[in-house]
N, C-alpha and C positions, 0 to 999 in steps of 0.2 A: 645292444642296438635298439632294442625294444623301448626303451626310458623316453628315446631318443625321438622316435616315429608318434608316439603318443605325446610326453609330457612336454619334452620341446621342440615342437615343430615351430619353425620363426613364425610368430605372429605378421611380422612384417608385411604389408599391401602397398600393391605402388599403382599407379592411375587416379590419383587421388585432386581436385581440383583443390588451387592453392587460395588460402584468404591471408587479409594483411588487413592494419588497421594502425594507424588513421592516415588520412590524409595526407594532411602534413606534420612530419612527428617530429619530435623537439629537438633532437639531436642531428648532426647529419653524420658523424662519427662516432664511434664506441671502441675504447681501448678495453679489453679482456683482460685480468691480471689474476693467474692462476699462482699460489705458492704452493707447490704442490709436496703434499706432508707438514701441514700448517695446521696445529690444531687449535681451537677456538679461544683455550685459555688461554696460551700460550700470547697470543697476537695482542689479548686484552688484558692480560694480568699485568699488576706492579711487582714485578720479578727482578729479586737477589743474585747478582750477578756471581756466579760462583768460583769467579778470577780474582775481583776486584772487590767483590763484597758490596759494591755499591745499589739500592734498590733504585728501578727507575722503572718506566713502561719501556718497552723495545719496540714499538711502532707508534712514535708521537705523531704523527704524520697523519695514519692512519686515525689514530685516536681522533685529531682534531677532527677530521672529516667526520667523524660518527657524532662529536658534538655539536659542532656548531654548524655541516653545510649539508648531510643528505641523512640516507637511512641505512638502519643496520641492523642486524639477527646474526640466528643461528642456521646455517644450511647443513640438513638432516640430508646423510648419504644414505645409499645403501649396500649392500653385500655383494661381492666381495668391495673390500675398501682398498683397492686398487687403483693404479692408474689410468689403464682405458677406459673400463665402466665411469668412472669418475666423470672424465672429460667428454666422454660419451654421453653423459648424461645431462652436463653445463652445457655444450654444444648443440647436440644435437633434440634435449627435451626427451628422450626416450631411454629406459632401461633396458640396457642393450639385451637380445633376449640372448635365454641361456643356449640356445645353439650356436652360441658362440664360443662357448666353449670348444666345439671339434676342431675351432679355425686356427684356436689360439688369442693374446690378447696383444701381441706383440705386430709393428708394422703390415698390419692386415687392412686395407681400404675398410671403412666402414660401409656397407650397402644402403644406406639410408639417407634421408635430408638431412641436411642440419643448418643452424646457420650462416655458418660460412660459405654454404650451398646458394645461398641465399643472398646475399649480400655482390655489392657490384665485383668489391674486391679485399679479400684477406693479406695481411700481411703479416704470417706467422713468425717466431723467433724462441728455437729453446730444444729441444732433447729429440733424438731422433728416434725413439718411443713411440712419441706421439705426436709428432707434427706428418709424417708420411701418410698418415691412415686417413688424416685428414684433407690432407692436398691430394692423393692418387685415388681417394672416394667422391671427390668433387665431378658434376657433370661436367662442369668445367676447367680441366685440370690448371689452365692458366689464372683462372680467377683466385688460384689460392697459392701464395710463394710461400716456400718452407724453408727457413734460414737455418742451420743449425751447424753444430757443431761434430763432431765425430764419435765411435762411440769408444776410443782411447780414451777422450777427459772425463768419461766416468769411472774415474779411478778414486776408490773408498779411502785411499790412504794419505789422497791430495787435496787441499783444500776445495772446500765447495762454492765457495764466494764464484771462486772463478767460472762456475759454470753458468753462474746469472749474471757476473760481469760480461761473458759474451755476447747473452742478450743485451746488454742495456747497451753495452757499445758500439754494435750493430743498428740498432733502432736510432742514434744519436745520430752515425754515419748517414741513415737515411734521410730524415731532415736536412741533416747539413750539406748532402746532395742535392735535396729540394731547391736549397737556395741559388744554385746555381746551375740547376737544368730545369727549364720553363714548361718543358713537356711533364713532368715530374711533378714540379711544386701543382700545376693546373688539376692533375688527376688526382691528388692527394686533397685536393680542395671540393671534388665532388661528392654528395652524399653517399649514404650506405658504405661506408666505409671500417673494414673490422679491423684492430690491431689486435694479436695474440700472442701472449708475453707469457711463456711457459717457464717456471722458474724452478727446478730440480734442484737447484741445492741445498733447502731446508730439508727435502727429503735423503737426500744423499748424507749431509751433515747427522740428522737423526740413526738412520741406519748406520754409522759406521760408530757412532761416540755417544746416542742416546738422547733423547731429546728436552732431557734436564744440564747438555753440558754447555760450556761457555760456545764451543762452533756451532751449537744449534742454535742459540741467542745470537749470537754474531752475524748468524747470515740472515736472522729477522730484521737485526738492525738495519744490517745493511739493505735488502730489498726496503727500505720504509725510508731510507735516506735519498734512495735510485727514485723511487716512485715519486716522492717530494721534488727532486731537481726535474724529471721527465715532464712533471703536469707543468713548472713554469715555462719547460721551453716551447712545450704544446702550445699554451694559451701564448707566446708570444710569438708561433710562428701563425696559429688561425686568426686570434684574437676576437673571434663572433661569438662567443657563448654558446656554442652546439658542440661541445665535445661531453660526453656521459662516459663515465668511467665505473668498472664493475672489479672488486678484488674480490676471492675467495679462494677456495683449495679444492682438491680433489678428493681428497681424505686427509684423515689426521694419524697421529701415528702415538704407537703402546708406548709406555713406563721400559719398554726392552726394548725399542729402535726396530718394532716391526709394524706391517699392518696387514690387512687382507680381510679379519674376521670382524665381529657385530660388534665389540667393544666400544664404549660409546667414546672414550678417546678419538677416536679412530673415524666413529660417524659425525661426529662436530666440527664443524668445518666455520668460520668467519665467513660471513660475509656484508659486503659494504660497497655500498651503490653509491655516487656524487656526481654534479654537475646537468648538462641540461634535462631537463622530463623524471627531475629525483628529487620527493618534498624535503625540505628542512626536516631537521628531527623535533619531534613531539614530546612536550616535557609534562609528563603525567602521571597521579598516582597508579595506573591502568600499566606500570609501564613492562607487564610480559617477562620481570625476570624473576627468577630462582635462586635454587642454592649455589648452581652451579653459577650465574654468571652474576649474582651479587659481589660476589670479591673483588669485581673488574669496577665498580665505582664509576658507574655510567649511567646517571641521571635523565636516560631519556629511553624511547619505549624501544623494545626489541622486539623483530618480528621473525619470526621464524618461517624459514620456506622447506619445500623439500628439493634436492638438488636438481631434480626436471624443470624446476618452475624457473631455473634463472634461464634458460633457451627462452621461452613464448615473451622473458623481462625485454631481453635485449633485444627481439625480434621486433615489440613493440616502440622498444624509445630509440631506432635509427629507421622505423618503419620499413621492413623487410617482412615479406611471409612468412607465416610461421611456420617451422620444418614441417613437414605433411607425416613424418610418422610421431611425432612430438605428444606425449601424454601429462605434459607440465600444462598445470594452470598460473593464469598469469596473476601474479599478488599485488595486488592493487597497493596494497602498505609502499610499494617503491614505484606506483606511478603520480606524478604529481600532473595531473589535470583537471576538467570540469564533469562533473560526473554524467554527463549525456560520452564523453569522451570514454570515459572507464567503462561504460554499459555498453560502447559500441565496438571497446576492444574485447573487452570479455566473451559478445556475443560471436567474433570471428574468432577466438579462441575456442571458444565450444561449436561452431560450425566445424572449426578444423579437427576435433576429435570424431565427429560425428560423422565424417565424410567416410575416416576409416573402418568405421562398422558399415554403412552404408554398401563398401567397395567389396567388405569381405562376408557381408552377405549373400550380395548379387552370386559371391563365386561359389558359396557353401551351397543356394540355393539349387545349382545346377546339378548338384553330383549325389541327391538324396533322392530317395523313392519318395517317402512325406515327410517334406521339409517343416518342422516346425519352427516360425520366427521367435524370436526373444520378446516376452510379453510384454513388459512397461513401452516397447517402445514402437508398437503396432496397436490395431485398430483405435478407440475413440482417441487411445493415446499415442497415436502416430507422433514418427519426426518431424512429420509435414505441420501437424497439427501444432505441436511444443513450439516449434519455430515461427509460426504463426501470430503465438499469445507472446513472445520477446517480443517480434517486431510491434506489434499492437502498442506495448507497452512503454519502448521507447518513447512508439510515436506518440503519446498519451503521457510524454514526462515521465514515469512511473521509474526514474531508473533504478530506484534502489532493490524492487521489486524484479526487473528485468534482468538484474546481477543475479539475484536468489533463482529464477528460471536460467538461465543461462550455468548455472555450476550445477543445479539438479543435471540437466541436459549434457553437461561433461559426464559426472558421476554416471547416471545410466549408458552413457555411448562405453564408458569404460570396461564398465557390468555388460554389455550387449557383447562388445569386444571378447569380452571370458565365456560368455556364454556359447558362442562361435570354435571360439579356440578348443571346449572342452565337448564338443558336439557328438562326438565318434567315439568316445574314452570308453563306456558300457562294451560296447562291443571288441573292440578292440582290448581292452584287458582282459575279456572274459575267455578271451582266443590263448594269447599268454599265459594267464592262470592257468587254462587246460593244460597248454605246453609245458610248464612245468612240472606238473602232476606227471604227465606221461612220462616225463624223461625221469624223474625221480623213478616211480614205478618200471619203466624199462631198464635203468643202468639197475636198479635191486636185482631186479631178474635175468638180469646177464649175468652180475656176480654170483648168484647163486648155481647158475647152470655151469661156471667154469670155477667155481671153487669149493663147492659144499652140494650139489645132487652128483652122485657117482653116475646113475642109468639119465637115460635120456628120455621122462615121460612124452605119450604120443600127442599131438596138437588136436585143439578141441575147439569144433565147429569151426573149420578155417575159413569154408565157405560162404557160410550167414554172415560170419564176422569182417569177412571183406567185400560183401555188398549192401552193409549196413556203411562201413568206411566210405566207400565210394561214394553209394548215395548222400552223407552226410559232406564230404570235398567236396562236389560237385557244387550244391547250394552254397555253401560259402565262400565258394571261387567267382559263383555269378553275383553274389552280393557287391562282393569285393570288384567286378568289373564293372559293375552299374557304378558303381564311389570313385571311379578313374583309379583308385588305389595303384600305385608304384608295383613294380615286377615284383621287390623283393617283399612285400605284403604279403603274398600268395605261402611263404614260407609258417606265416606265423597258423597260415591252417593248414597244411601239410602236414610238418614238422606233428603236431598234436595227432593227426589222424592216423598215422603213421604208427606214434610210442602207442596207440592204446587201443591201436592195430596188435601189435606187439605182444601186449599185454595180455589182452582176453583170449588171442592165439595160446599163450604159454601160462596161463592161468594155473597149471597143475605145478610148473616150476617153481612160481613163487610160493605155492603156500608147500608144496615140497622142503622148500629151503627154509621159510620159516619152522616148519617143524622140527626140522634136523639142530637148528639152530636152540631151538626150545630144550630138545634131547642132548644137546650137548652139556647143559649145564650139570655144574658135580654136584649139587644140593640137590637134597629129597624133593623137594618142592619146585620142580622144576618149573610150572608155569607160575608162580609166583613171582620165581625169581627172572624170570623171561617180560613180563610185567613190568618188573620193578627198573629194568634193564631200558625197557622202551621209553618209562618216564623219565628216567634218568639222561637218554638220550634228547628227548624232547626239551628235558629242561637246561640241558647244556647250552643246548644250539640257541635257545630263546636267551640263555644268560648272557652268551658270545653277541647276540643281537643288542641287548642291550647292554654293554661292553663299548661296542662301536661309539654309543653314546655320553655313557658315562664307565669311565676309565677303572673305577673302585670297585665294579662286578670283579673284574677279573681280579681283584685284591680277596673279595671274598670264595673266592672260586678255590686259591691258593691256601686259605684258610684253610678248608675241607680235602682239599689235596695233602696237605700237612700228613694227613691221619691215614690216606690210604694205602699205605703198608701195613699198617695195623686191622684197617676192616678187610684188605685184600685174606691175610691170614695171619695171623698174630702169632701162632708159631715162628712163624719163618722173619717175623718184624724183630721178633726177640731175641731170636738167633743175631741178627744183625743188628743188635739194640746200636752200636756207633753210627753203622751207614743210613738206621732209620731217622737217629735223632739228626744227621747232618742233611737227611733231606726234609726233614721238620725246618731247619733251620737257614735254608736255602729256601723253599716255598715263602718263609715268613720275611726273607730279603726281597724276593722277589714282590711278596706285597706291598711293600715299602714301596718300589720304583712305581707302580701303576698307580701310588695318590698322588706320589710328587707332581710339583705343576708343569703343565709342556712347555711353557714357556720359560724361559731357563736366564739365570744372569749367568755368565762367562764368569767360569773359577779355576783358576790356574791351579790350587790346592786340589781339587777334585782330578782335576785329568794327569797331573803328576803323580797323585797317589795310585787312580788306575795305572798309569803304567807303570809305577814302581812294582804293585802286586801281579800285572801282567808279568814281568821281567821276574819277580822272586819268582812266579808259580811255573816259567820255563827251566831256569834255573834248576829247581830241585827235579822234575822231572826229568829234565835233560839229564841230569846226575844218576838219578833212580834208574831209568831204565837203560844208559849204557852200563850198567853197571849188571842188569840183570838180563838184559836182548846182547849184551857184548857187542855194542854197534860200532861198526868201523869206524876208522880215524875220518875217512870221508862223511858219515851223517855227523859223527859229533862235530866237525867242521861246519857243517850246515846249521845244525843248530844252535851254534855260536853264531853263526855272521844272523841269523835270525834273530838273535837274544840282543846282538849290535843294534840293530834295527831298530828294536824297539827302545835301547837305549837312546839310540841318533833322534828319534822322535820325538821322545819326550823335549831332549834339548833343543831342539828345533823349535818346535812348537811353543815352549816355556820362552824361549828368546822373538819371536813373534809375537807372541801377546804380550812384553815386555814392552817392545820397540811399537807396535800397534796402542797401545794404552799412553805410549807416552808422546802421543803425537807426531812420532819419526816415520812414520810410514812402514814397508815392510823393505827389509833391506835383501836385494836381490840374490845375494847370498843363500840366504834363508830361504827361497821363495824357491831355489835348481832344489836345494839339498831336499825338501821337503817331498817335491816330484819324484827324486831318486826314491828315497825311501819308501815312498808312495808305492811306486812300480815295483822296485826291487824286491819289497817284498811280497811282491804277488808270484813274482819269476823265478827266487830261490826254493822253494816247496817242490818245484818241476826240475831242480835238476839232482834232486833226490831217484831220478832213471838212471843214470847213471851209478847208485848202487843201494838198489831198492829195498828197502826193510818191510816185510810182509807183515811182522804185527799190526793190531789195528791201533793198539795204542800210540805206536807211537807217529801212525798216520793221525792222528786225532790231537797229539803234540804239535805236531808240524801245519796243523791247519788254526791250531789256535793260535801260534806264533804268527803266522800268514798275516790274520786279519787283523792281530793286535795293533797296528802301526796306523790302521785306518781309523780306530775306534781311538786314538792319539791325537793324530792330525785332522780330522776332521768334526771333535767332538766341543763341546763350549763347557759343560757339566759333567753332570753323573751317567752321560753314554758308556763311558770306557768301565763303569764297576759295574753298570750292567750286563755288559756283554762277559767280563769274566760270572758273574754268578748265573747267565742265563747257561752258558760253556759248562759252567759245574754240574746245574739241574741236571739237564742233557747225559752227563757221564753219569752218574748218579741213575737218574731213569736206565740207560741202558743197560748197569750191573744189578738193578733189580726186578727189571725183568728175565737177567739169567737165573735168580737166585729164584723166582717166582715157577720158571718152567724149567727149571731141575728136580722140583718137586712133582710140580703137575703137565711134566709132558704129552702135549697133545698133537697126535698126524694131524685130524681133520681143523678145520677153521670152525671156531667156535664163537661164544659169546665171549671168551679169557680175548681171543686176541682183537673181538670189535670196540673193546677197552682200549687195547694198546692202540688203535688206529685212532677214537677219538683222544684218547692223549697227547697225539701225533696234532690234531685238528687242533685242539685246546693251544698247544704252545705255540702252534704258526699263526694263530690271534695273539699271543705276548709277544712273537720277537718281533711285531709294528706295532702296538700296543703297549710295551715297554717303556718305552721311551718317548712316545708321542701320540696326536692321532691325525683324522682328516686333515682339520682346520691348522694345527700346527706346523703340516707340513707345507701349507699356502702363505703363513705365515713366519717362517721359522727365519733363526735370526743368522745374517750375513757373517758375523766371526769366525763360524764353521770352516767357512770358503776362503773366505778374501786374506785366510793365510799362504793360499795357493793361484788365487786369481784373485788378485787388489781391484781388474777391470773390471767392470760390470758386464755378465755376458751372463743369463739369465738361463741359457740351454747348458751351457761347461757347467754352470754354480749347481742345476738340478740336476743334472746328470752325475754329479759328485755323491750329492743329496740322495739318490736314490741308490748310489750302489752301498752307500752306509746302511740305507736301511733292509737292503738284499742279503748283507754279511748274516744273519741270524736265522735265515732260512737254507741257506746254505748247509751252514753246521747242522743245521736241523735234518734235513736232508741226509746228512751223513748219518746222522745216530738212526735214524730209522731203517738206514738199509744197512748197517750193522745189525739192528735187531734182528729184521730178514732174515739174514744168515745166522744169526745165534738161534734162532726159533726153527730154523729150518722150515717154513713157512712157503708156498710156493712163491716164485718170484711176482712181483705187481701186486698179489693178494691184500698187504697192509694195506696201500693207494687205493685200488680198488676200492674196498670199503668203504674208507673217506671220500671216493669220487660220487660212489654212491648215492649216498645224502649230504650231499654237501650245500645242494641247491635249496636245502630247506632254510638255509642263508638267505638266498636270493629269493627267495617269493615272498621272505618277510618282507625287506626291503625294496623291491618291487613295487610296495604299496607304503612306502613312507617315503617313497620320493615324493618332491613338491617343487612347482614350478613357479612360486607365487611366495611372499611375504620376506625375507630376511635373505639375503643372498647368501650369509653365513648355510643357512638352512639349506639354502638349494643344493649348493656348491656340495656340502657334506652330503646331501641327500645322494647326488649323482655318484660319489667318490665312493660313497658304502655299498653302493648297486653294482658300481665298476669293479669294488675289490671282491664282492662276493658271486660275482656270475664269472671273474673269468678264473675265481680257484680252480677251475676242472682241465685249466690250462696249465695252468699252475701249477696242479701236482702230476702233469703228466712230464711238465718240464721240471720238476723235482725230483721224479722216479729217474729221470733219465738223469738229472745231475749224483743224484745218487750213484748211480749204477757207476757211471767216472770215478768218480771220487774214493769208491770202497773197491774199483775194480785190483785183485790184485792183492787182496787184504787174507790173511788169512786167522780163521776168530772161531772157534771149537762149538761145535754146534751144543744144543741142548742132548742128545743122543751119546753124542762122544764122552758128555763130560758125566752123563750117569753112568756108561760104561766104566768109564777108568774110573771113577770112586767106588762101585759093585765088586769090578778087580782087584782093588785095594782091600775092602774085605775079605 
């Protein structure tokens, strides 16, 4: 929650006075025309149709307008390359901020101006995504209509023409209603006027078949055929030359049919302005392009915007004010006027930034002891004063010079803005940071008191040390009520005073426990090796950090894992030279998975062979161990209709992406069966109560078989041979930790088992790490699902999404409280550990979150802080999933099994 209170507090200010500019603006209407999932080349390129073989452009329409009648670029998005932020961004001029993330991106009002806020009256048309957030955000919920369709026709398996044929055939209707009702045609003829024509099926097309195939060209075509017959019947029902028309996209979409992350795919977006207050295009050597958009063969200059600046475009050429939270500048390259005209729009564009630091001043100024202003934009160089030397220089002709002051005067209102927002951050992480320390330092010191000091040493100086506490809450309690600071603020100096309350209390515990831990190790060189132990620990946790980041750590991690059966003790490696070399050889499988790329193409070959080897590897174990557990006709019966399952799946699945790849859709058949198996076999594992087999093995059968069917049906790639070699490690790690403490059996908890816990920690970063990371899962591509839900429904599709990536911690779960009990370890002790320091995660990441630059950035930044602050929830709900799962099991401790090999001597 902390990230939360600091990095994203909404910038958001409202009481803001509104400016608009000009007078009279050239348009009195603007049609909006989003394609959304439209990428740049795509719209301009001379593209090889992959049907017909025929090359041609797919939007002639479009093309002419960029030749011969207005202006056109590149619109630069930014991150996440989404749909709300997107249209959030074209709309309303402002990047939405990242607290928006708590709300979600899905039919949420937007809190903020925008233009359609603005304007007399909208008349939107397209996906119910994103027309609601817009019409129930409106101060005026009637000023804004939202047509749309339901959200069954976003179905991946049906053509997507039809979803922007609803738009265009409803907008058709509305005119040709006009014609005959007088109240209708009249209103439709007054200024400020917005039409908003949300077009989902280049995106939908993309995501389901890829945005190199013939239905993602086809429904360009067609939106560029729709758009071409719409402007005739526009211009033939206005017929005055004040209609301005704006096309671009929301984001563009990957080479794999996804979008979300920074790829610049993804952030190039078309765009193309025409008709009234839009200059002709400029034929010049000057003409702004590159490598990327030479191949488009378009002889006139490109201007690039960033996607905020198309809100303050269209605010200006239907003359509406500009959104009041709006951080777009307006780009003059698409205003066609006289330049006292352009200096006087620009200079209420930068008044309207300006207003908002102005607002969120006034409110910072009230709640600081000494308030410091933001320098460039106080004393000689006041706002008062900046704004001054524009109007001066207007009025003195001087426009071009009044443009150059007027975008200074954005830039620093922008900078003033940040420097506002980042006001309080010193203080408030320095509270945090402590809190961290303390809780690291206090959970050591609990572990050590209930698992490694036998006495209970006496508490030292409890009294100075809790009116040094006191005194020091006290001041930060009153700081904190002078700042109006929120009730739950009071927590984050609590919470710290508290752990280190704690601490200095139990000071004798901790280094108690560090020494016990020092004396436990078996080498001569005890603190060397206690030393080498901490670095080791230190530099795991930094490796896992950057891990998060770049996926190949944990490749090289796997490396040096290879070996350690050999550095553990080379005796007992050699003894086991087959199960050593197979876990060399498994580590070096598992390296392989964390370079492959997260983004995955759909291989039917890959996910048949995982469950063919899923299905051998029950097979032979089913076989193996009734044969040596003599398991009743009742288990062997189970793990048949288990071994069924994962047979049904594969066929299932294999005949879906058949019927999916060959444009038939999924056939309903396919769609029950897959659910069945889905469920059934999460259901069959439990009715194994009815005649329970106590080994652990062949609960560890029964839980592999369980999940096989998920790592089937919901996987596009190489998931499903991950999860059997991640399943393998795992067996493997647990029988070499017996063979480890049958030699060197230990009662008390040592440095032997703070190994086993971070090993424990090491592999709960590979089984999400494995197979993907932050950004891919924002990203990740629809085939997973939409063999089970063809609809679009964004909560069922991630809620699928996330219990695939749950199955690997689970298992995980199991083998560690298997070890538990082979180790004879007190119960929680492994956990503990791990809970321990776990947070040394989260204080790295604590301070590589960022609220500013690439929303890729942000997005991951948040997701790395969320996955590593709530591990201590994590593995308290691990322990407990554990405790289930092995309860019941019975598995020969390290004790028993040195007895009965000493008896056999």
């Amino acid at each position: 929650m902390s990230i939360f209170d600091i990095y994203f507090v909404s910038p958001l200010v409202h009481g803001m006075r509104h400016f608009s500019t000009p007078e009279n603006p050239p348009a009195k209407r603007l049609f909006l025309i989003v394609g959304d999932g439209l990428r740049a080349d795509s719209c301009f390129l001379n593209i090889t149709h992959p049907v017909t073989n025929e090359a041609a452009y797919l939007t002639p329409f479009i093309r002419d307008k960029v030749l011969n009648h207005g202006t056109f670029g590149v619109s630069h998005t930014r991150m996440p390359t989404e749909s709300r932020p997107g249209h959030v961004a074209i709309i309303a001029g402002f990047y939405e901020d990242v607290s928006a993330v708590t709300k979600g991106w899905k039919e949420n009002p937007v809190d903020f101006d925008s233009v359609f806020n603005q304007s007399r009256h909208t008349y939107s048309y397209g996906s119910p995504d994103i027309l609601p957030m817009f019409a129930d955000g409106a101060s005026d919920p009637d000023r804004v209509d939202a047509i749309m369709y339901g959200h069954e026709s976003e179905d991946f398996t049906k053509s997507s023409i039809e979803l922007d044929k609803f738009v265009f055939d409803h907008l058709d209707r509305l005119f040709d209603e006009a014609k005959v009702n007088a109240d209708l045609n009249e209103y439709l003829r007054q200024d400020k006027i917005v039409f908003f024509l949300h077009l989902l099926g280049i995106d939908t097309a993309g995501h389901s078949y890829r945005p190199y195939s013939p239905e993602y060209y086809d429904n360009i075509k067609y939106i560029d055929t729709k758009i071409a017959e719409l402007e005739t019947k526009v211009n033939q029902f206005y017929g005055d030359g004040k209609t301005t028309w704006v096309f671009t996209a929301d984001h563009g979409m990957s080479d794999f049919g996804s979008h979300g992350d920074g790829h610049p795919n993804n952030t190039r977006t078309p765009l193309v302005a025409w008709g009234a207050g839009v200059p002709k295009p400029i034929t010049t050597d000057l003409s702004g392009h590159d490598e990327f958009s030479n191949p488009w063969n378009l002889p006139v200059k490109r201007n690039d915007v960033n996607q905020a600046d198309i809100a303050p475009l269209m605010s200006y050429l239907v003359g509406l004010n500009y959104p009041a939270n709006s951080v777009g500048e307006l780009p003059l390259a698409f205003v066609d006027a006289s330049d006292k005209t352009k200096s006087e729009a620009l200079k209420a564009n930068a008044y309207a930034i300006i207003e908002q630091y102005l607002v969120k001043e006034s409110e910072k100024r009230k709640s600081q002891l000494n308030f410091t202003p933001f320098g460039p934009l106080s004393g000689e160089t006041s706002i008062e004063a900046r704004k001054a030397e524009i109007e001066a220089l207007i009025a003195n002709n001087q426009f071009e010079q009044s443009i150059i002051k007027a975008e200074e005067l954005m830039v620093l209102g922008l900078k003033g803005l940040r420097y506002l927002q980042t006001y309080n951050w010193l203080f408030l992480r320095s509270l945090v940071t402590t809190g961290f320390l303390g809780w690291i330092g206090y959970a050591t010191t609990s572990f050590f008191h209930l698992f490694v000091i036998d006495s209970n040493p006496s508490l030292s100086h409890r009294s100075v040390i809790r009116v040094i506490t006191v005194g020091v809450l006290a001041i930060l309690c009153g700081l904190l009520y002078h700042q109006e600071s929120p009730i739950h603020f009071y927590l984050y100096a609590i919470f710290p005073a508290f752990f280190w309350d704690q601490i200095f209390e139990n000071a004798a515990i901790l280094t108690g426990g560090i020494k016990s831990l020092v004396s436990s190790s078996p080498t001569k060189n005890k603190t060397q090796t206690s030393v080498f132990s901490l670095v080791f620990l230190v530099g795991l946790f930094e490796a896992i950090v950057y891990g998060y980041f770049y996926r190949e750590i944990f490749s090289l991690c796997f490396g040096i894992a290879a070996m350690w059966p050999w550095i553990q003790d080379f005796k007992i490696a050699l003894k086991n030279i087959w199960l050593s070399a197979f876990w060399a050889l498994l580590c070096i499988i598992l390296a392989i998975f964390t370079i492959l790329p997260v983004l995955k193409v759909e291989s039917i070959e890959q996910i048949v062979a995982a469950g063919v080897l899923m299905t051998l590897i029950g097979l032979y174990y089913t076989v193996h161990l009734g044969n040596r557990l003599r398991l009743s006709i009742t288990s062997l019966v189970l793990c048949g209709v288990q071994l069924g399952l994962i047979i049904l799946s594969v066929i299932v699945t294999r005949s879906s992406v058949k019927s999916l790849q060959a444009r038939q859709g999924l056939p309903v058949g396919n769609q029950i069966v897959g659910w069945l198996v889905l469920v059934g076999s999460l259901i069959v594992p439990f009715l194994n109560y009815f005649s329970p087999v106590s080994d652990y093995r062949y609960r560890l059968l029964t839980l592999f078989m369980a999940f096989s069917p998920t790592f089937v049906l919901l996987t596009i790639s190489y998931e499903g041979l991950f999860y059997v070699s991640f399943f393998a490690i795992l067996v493997v790690w647990l029988e070499f930790e017996s063979q480890f403490y049958v030699i060197h059996p230990q009662r008390k908890l040592s440095l032997s088992e703070f190994r086993t816990a971070l090993f424990f920690f090491f592999l709960s970063q590979v089984g999400f790490f494995g197979t993907g990371n932050v950004a891919s899962i924002s990203s990740f591509s629809l085939d997973s699902v939409y063999r089970l839900i063809p609809i679009f429904d964004p909560f069922a599709m991630s809620a699928l999404l996330m219990f695939k990536i749950m199955v690997p911690f689970a298992i995980l779960s199991v083998t560690l409280g298997l070890i538990n009990l082979r180790l004879g370890v007190p119960k929680s002790a492994l956990f503990s550990m791990v809970l321990s320091v776990s947070d040394i995660l989260s204080l790295n990441f604590f301070y590589l979150v960022v609220d500013e630059g690439s929303w890729l950035d942000i997005g991951t930044g948040i997701s790395h802080y969320c996955i590593s602050s709530l591990l201590c929830l994590f593995m308290i709900l691990l322990e407990y999933l554990s405790g289930v799962l092995v309860s019941g099991i019975q598995i020969k401790s390290v004790e028993s099994i040195k007895a009965t090999k000493t008896k056999s001597k």
